[in-house]
C-alpha positions in Angstrom: -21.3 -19.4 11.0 -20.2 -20.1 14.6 -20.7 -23.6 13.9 -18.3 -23.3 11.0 -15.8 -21.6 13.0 -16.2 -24.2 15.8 -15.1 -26.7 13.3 -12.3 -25.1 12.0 -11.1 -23.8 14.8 -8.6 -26.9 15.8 -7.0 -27.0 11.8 -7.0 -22.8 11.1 -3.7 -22.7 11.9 -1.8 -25.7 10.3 0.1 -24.5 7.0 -1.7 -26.4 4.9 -4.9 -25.4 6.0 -3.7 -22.2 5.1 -2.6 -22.1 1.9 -5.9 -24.5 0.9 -7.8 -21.5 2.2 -6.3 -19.1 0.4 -6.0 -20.9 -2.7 -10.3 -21.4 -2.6 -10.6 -17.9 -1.9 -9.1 -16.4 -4.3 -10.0 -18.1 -6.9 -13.8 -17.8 -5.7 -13.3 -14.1 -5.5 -11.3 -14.5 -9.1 -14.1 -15.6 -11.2 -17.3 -14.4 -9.3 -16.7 -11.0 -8.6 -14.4 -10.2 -12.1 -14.6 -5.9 -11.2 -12.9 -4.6 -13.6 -12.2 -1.7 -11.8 -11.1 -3.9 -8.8 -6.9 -4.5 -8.8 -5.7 -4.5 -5.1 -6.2 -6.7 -2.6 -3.8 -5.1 0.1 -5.4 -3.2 3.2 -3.8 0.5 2.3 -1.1 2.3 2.6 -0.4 6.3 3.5 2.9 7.1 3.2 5.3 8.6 6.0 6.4 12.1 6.6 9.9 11.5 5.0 8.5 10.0 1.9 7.5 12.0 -1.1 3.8 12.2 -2.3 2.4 9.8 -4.9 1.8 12.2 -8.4 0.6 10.3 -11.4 -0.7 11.9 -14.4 -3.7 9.2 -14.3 -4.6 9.4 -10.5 -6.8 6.7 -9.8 -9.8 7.6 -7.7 -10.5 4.2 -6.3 -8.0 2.4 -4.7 -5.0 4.7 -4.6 -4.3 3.8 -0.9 -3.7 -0.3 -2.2 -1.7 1.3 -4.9 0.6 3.4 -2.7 1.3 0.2 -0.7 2.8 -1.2 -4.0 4.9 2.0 -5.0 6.5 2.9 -2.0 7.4 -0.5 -1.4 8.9 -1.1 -5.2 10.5 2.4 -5.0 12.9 0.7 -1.9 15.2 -0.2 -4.8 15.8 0.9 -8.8 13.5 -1.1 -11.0 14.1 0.1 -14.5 15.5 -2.3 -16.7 15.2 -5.2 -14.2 13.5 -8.8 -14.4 11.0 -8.3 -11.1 8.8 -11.6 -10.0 6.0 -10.9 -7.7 4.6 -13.6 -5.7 1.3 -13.4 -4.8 0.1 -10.9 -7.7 -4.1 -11.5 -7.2 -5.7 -9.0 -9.2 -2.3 -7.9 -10.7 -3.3 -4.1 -9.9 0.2 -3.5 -8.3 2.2 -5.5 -11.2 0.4 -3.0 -13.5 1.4 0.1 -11.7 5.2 -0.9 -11.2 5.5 -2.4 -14.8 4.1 1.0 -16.5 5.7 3.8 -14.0 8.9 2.0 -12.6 10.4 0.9 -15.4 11.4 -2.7 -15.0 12.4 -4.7 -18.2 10.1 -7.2 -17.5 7.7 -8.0 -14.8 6.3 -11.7 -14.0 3.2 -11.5 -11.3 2.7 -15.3 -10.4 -0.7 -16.6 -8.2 -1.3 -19.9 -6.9 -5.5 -19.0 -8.0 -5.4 -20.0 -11.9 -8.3 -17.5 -12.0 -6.7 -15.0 -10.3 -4.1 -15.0 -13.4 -6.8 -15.5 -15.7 -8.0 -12.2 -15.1 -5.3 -10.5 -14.3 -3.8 -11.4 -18.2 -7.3 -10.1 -19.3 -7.4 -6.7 -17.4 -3.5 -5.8 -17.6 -2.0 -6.6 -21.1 1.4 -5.0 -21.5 4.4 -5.9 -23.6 6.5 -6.0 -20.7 4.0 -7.6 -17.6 2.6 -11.2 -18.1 1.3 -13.2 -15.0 1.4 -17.4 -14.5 0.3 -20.0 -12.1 2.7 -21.5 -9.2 2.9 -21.9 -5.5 5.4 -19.5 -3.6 7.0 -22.3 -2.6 8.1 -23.8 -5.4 8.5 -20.6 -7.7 8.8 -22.3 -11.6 11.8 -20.2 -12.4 15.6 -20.8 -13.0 18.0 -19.8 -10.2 19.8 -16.9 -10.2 17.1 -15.6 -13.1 15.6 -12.8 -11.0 16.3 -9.0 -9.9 14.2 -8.2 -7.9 10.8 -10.1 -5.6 8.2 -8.1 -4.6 5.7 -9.5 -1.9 2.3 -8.1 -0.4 0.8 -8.9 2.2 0.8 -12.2 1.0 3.2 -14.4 2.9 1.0 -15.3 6.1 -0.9 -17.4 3.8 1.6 -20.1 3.0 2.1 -23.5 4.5 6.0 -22.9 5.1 7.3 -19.4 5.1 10.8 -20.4 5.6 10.6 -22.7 1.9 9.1 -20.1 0.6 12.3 -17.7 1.9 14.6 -20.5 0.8 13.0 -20.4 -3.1 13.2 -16.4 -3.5 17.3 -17.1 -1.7 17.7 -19.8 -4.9 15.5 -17.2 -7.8 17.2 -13.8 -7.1 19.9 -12.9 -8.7 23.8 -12.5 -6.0 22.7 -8.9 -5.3 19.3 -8.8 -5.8 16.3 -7.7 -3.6 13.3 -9.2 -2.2 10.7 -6.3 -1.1 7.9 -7.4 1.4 5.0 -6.4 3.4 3.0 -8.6 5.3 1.4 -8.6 8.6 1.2 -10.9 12.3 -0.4 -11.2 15.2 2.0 -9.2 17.8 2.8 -12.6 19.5 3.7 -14.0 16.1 5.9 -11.2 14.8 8.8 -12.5 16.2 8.8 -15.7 14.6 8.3 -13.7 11.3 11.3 -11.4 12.0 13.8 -15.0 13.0 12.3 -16.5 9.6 14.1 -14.1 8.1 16.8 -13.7 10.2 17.6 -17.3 9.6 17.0 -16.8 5.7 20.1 -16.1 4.8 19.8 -13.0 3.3 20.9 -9.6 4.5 18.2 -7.3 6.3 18.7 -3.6 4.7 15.5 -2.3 6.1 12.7 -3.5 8.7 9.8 -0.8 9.5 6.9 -0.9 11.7 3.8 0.7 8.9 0.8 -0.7 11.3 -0.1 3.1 11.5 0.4 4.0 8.3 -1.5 0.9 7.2 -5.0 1.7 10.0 -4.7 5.8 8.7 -5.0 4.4 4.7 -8.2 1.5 6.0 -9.8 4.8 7.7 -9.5 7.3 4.9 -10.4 5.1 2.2 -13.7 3.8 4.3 -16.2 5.6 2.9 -15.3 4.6 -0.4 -15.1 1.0 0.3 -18.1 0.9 1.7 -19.6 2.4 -0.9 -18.5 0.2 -3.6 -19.2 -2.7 -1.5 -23.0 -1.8 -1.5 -22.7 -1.4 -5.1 -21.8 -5.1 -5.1 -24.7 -7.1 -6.9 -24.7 -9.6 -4.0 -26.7 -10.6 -1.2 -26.8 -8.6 2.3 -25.3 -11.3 4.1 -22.3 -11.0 1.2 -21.7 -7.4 1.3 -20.8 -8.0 5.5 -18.5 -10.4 4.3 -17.0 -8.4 1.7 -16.8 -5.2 4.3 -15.0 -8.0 6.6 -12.5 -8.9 4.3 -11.9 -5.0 2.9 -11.2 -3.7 6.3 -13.4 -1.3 7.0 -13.6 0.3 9.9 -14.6 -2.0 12.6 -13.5 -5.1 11.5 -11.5 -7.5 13.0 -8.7 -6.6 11.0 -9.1 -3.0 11.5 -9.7 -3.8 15.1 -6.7 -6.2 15.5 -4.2 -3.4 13.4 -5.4 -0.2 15.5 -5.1 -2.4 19.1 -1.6 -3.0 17.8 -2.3 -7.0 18.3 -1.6 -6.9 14.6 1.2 -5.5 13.2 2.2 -4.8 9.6 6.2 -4.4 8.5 8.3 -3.8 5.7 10.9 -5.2 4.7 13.9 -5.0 2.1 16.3 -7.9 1.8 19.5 -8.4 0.2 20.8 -11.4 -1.8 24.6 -11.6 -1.3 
């Protein structure tokens, strides 16, 4: 493994190493661990002390924290009736949630994994939700077609964040919103906050949730771990796995509680 890192190391960091990464995966992840219990892929969310408590007639028991991630974030704007896009959508758990309890007219959750929408059309099939292939930075939808663009934790992956700004600028509607959350290395944050700066649409909210987001990865640890040693894969797998969840010790974890990670919010405006 070091040896692997050692020869990566000088190309990790290149955009298009980054989306080829990503791309291979999630569609690994896609098509050999198909859960069907298994719909986030976001690290958590708990919400803050001036927003009001998640109540759904069908709590789910696993994953709520990814799911609160989702809702509070949708919630930063009216969805019902509304065309919403999300761009990254993976297991389409959090187009699911927003297309059945917010309301929006339609909802399109697009992945750059073709198995990653493969199963997402399988778990999640509702008259108003359907999910399709393309890259977030070349979104295969009309200009000006779009309410609202919902993002999580999803952008750090691309090759060019600042095309992929300029294509939600060109698929939003004059007043619509992009929604995101997404996090940096603390060094790197900066760059993230004059990408969109520089995007040309109008900052309504920006919010530091890096606690919120290391309170959610350490209340919901037990229960990752658990499910990850119900995984019917190899030992040296399930570490893996327990790497990329977050759990409690992890580099990410690590990285997030350090505060040389941070994770923000953000709501834009289209003018």
């Amino acid at each position: 493994m070091n040896i692997v890192k050692t020869i990566l190391s000088p190309v990790k960091h290149f955009g298009w190493f980054k989306r080829l990464n990503a791309k291979i995966t999630y569609e690994f992840l896609a098509k050999n661990v198909p859960a069907a219990d298994w719909h986030f892929m976001n690290y958590g969310y708990t919400p803050n002390a001036n927003e009001k408590p998640l109540e759904l007639p069908d709590d789910p028991k696993l994953q709520r924290y990814s799911l609160q991630m989702y809702h509070y974030l949708a919630s930063k704007t009216n969805l019902e009736g509304k065309t919403v896009l999300e761009v990254g959508s993976g297991r389409g758990g959090g187009a699911r949630h927003i297309s059945n309890y917010l309301k929006p007219a339609s909802y399109i959750g697009m992945d750059l994994a073709q198995n990653a929408v493969d199963l997402a059309n399988k778990l999640h099939a509702f008259p108003n939700l359907k999910f399709i292939q393309g890259s977030a930075e070349a979104i295969p939808l009309g200009d000006n077609s779009i309410d609202v663009i919902i993002n999580v934790e999803s952008s750090h992956a691309y090759s060019s964040v600042e095309k992929f700004l300029s294509e939600v600028k060109r698929v939003l509607k004059p007043g619509g919103y992009f929604l995101t959350v997404d996090f940096r290395d603390a060094e790197l944050m900066d760059a993230w906050k004059n990408q969109i700066k520089n995007s040309g649409l109008e900052k309504i909210e920006e919010e530091d949730i890096t606690a919120q987001v290391v309170q959610a990865m350490e209340e919901e640890d037990s229960v990752k771990r658990e499910r990850i040693r119900n995984l019917n894969v190899a030992l040296k797998w399930q570490n893996l796995f327990a790497e990329f969840a977050g759990v409690v010790g992890s580099g990410i974890h690590t990285k997030l509680k350090s505060r040389k990670r941070l994770y923000y919010r953000f709501v834009l405006r289209k003018g």
